[in-house]
C-alpha positions as CSV (number, residue, x, y, z in Angstrom):
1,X,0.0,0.0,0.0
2,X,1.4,3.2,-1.2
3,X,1.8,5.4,2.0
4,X,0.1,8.6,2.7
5,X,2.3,12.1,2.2
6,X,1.4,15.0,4.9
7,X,3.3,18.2,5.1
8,X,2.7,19.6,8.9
9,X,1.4,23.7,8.0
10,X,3.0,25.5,11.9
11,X,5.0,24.4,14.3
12,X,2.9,25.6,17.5
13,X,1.8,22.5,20.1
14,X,-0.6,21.1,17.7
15,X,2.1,20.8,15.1
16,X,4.6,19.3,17.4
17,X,1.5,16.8,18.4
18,X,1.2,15.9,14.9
19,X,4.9,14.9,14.0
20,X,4.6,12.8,17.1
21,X,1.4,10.9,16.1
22,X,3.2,10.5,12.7
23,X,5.9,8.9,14.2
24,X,3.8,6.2,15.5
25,X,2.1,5.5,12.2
26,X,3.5,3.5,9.5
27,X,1.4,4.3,6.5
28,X,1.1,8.1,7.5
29,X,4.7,9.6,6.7
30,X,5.9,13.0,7.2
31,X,7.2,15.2,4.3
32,X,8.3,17.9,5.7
33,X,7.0,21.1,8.3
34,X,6.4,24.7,6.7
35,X,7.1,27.2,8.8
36,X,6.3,31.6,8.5
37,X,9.9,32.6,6.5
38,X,10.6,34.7,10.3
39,X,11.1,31.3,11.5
40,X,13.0,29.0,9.1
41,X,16.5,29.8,11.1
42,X,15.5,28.7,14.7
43,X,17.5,25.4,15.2
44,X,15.3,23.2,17.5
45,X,15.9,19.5,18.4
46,X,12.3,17.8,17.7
47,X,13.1,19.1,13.7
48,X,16.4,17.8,13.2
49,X,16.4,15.7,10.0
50,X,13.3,17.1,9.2
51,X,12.9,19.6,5.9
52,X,11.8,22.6,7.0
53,X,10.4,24.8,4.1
54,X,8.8,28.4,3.8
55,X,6.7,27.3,1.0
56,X,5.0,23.9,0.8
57,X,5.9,23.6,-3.4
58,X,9.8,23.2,-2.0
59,X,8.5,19.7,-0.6
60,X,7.4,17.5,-3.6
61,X,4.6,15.4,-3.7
62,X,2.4,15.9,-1.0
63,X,-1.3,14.6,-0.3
64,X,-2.5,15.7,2.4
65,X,-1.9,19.5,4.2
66,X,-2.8,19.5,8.1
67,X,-3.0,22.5,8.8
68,X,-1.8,23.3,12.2
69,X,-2.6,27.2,12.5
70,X,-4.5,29.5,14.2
71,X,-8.6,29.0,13.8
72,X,-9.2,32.6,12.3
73,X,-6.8,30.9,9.5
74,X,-8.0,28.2,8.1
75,X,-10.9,29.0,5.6
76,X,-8.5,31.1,3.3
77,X,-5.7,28.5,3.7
78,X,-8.0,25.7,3.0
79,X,-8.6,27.5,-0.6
80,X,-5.0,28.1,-1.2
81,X,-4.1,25.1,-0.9
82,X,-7.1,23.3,-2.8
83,X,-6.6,25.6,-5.4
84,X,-3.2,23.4,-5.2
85,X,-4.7,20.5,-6.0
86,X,-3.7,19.5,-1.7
87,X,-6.1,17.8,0.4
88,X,-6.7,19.4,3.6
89,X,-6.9,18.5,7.4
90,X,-7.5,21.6,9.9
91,X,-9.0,22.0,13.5
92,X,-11.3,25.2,12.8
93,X,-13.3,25.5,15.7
94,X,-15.9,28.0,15.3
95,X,-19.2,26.3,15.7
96,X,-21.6,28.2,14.2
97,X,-19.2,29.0,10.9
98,X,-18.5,25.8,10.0
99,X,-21.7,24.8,8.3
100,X,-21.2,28.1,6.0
101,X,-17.7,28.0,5.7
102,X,-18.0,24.5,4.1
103,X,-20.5,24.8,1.9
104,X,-18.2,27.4,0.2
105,X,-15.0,25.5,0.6
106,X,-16.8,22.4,-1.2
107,X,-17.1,24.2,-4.5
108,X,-13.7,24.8,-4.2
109,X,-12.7,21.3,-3.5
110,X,-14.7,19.3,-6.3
111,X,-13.5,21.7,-8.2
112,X,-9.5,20.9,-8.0
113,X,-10.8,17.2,-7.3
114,X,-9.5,17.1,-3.9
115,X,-11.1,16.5,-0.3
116,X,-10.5,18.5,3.0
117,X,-12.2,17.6,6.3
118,X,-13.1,20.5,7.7
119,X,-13.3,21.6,11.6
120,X,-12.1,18.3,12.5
121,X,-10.1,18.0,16.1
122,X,-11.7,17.3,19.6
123,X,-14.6,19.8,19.7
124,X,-15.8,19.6,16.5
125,X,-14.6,16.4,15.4
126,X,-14.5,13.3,17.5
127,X,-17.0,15.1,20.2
128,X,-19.7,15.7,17.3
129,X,-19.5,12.0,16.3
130,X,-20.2,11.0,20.1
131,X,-22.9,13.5,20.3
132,X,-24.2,11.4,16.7
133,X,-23.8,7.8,18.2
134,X,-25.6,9.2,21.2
135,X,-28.6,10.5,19.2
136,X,-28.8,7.3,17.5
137,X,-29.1,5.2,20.4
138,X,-31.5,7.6,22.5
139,X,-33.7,8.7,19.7
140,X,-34.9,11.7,21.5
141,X,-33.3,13.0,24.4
142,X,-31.1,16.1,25.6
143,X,-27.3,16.2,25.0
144,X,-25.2,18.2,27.0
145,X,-21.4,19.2,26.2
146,X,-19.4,20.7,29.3
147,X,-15.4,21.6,29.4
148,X,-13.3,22.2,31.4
149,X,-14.1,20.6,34.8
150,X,-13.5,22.4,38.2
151,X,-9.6,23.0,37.6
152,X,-9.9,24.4,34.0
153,X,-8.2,23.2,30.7
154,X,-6.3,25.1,27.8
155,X,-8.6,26.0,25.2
156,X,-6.0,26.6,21.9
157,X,-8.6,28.7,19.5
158,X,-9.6,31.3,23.1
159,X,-5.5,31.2,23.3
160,X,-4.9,32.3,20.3
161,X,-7.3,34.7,19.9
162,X,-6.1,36.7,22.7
163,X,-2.7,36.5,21.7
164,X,-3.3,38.4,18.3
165,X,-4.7,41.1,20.6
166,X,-2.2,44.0,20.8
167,X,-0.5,44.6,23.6
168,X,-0.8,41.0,24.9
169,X,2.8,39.1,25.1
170,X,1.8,36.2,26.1
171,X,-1.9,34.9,27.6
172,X,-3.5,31.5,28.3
173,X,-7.1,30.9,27.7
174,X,-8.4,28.4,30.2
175,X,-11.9,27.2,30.0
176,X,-13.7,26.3,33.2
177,X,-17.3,24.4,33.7
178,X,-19.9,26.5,34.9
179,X,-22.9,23.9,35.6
180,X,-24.0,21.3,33.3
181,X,-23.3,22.1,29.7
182,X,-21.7,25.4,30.4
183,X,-18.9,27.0,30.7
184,X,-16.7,30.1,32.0
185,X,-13.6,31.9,30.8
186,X,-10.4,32.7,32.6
187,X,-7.9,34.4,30.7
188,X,-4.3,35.1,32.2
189,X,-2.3,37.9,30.7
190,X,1.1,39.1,29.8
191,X,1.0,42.6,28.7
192,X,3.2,44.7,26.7
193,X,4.8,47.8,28.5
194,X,2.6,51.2,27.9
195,X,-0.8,48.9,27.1
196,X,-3.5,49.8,29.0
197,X,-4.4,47.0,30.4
198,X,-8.7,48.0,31.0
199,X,-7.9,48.4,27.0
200,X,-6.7,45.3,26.5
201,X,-9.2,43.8,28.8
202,X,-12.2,45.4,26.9
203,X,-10.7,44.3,23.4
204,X,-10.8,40.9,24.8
205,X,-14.1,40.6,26.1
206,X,-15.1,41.9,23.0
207,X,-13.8,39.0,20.7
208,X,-16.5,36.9,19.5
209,X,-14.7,33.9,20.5
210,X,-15.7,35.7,24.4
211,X,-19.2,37.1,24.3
212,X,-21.2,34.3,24.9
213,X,-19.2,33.0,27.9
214,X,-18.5,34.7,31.7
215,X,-15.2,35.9,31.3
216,X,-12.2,37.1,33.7
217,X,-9.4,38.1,32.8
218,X,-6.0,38.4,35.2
219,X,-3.2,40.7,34.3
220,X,0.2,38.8,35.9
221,X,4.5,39.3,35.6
222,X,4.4,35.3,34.0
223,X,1.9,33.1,32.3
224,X,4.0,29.9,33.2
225,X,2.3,29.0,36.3
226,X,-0.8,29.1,35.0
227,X,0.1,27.5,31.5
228,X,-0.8,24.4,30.5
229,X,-2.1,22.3,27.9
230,X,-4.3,20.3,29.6
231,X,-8.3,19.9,29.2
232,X,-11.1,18.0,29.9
233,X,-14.7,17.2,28.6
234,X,-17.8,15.3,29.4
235,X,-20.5,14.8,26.8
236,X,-24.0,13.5,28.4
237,X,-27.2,12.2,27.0
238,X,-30.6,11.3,28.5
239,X,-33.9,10.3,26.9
240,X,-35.6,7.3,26.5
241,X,-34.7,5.1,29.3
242,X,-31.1,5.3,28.9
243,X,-28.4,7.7,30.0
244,X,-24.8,7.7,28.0
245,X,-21.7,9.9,29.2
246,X,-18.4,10.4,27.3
247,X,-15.6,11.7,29.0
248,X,-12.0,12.5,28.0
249,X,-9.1,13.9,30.1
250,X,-5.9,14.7,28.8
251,X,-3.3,16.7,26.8
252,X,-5.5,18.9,24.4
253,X,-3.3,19.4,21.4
254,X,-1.6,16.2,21.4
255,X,-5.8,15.0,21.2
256,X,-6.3,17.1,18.1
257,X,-2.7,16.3,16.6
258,X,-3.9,12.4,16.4
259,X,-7.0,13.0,15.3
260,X,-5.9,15.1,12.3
261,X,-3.6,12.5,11.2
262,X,-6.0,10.0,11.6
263,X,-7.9,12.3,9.4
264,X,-5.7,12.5,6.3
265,X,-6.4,8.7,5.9
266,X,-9.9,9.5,5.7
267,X,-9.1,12.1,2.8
268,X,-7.2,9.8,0.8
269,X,-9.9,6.9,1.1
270,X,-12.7,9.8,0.0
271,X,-10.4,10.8,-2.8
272,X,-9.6,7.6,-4.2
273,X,-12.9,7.0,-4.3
274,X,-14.0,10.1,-6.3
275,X,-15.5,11.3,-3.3
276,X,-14.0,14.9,-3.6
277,X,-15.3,17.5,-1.4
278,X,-15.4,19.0,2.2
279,X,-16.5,17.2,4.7
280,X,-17.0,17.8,8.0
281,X,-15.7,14.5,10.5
282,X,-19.1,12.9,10.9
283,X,-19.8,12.8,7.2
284,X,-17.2,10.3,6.7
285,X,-16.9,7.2,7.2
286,X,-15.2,5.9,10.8
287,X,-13.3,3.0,9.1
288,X,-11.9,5.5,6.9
289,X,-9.8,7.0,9.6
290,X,-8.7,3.6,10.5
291,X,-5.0,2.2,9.8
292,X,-4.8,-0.9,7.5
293,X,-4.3,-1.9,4.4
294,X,-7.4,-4.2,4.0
295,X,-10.7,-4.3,5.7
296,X,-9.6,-7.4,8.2
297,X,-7.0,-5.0,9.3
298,X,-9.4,-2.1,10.0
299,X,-11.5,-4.2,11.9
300,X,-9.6,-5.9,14.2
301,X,-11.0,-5.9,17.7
302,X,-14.1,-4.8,15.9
């Protein structure tokens, strides 16, 4: 079986999770990273004997582009890189976009004859197929999706978002549960010398990645004791006799780096098919993001 080619678009802690999931694949190889030009110098130990490119054309034959960059991102990367002729992984997660966003990015892709699965990562992703399976076995119901837990976990698209603020140095987005199926914000904040901070703190709250949740934000000297890059997640369902609960604890990005690797399998299987398109993860087939060469070897310990 000819083995799948991904290049790894960024090298934040998603990126780094990816070229560790790919190192525990064997049909899922690694072609190269591509980094921002700014970047292309910094000598760091988890790349050596790695290429390292500014422009994804310097690697060669690529399939699949995971694209490892900040949410706000993703849709006009997507189309660059379709308009490659590149299938595409990402972790958008902005809910209520995603339906839009993919109807437009689908053109695009059956166009070029390629297939991106879009918005696929934890939360959307895996966490929208459990909510599925859930539906499915408790026709009706109520479903329930809470983060966080009592400590709080790093969420990576609330992180980001408040580091493109000006004036921010550094931050840490760290979402919190706040009752069943909600959730709270607390946002610690390394600010640039002669920012206002009340500024920075309004500018924040503003975001739309912000308005819908209680937010506080705390202005401190480091962001390293309160950094982390853990998070946690319970889905629920109850209706009909039965209840169901889905829980998962653990390193976020490293979660969302497996998945999208996992993912470019499922690309490859859609395109080979002539299934080109974009697809959000429940669309596709689960056996699809399977290893193995045959169907015995996707199924085992079916």
């Amino acid at each position: 079986m000819q083995k799948i080619s991904v290049a790894i678009i960024g090298w934040g802690n998603v990126g780094r999770g990816c070229k560790r999931a790919l190192e525990e694949t064997s049909d899922v190889v690694l072609a190269g990273v591509v980094r921002r030009p700014v970047s292309l110098n910094k000598q760091e130990p988890e790349l050596e004997n790695t290429r390292v490119v500014g422009d994804i054309k310097e690697l060669g034959k690529v399939d699949v582009a995971l694209l490892c960059i900040p949410s706000r991102e993703v849709p006009e990367r997507v189309k660059e890189y379709q308009a490659m002729g590149l299938c595409t992984v990402d972790s958008f997660d902005e809910h209520e976009r995603i339906v839009g966003l993919k109807k437009d990015l689908d053109i695009n892709a059956k166009a070029k004859k390629v297939v991106s699965i879009f918005g696929t990562g934890w939360d959307p992703g895996t966490d929208s197929g459990v909510r599925a399976i859930m539906k499915i076995a408790s026709i009706t119901g109520h479903t329930t999706t809470t983060f966080g837990g009592a400590k709080g976990g790093r969420s990576m698209g609330h992180t980001a978002a408040v580091k493109a603020i000006e004036g921010v140095r550094d931050a840490v987005a760290l979402t919190l549960a706040n009752g069943r199926g909600k959730q709270k914000r607390k946002v610690y904040v390394e600010i640039q010398k002669g920012f206002d901070p009340e500024d920075v703190a309004a500018r924040i709250k503003a975001d739309p990645y912000f308005t819908a949740d209680p937010t506080e934000i705390l202005f401190v000297k480091s962001i390293n004791k309160y950094n982390t890059l853990h998070h946690e997640g319970e889905v629920e369902r109850t209706g009909m006799q039965v209840n169901q609960k889905y829980q998962v604890d653990g390193n976020n990005p490293e979660l969302t780096a497996n998945i999208m690797v996992s993912a470019a399998r499922a690309c490859i299987a859609s395109r080979d098919r002539g299934e080109y398109g974009t697809y959000t993860f429940i669309e596709r087939p689960l056996i699809d993001y399977l290893p193995g060469a045959t169907l015995d070897e996707k199924m085992e310990g079916y």
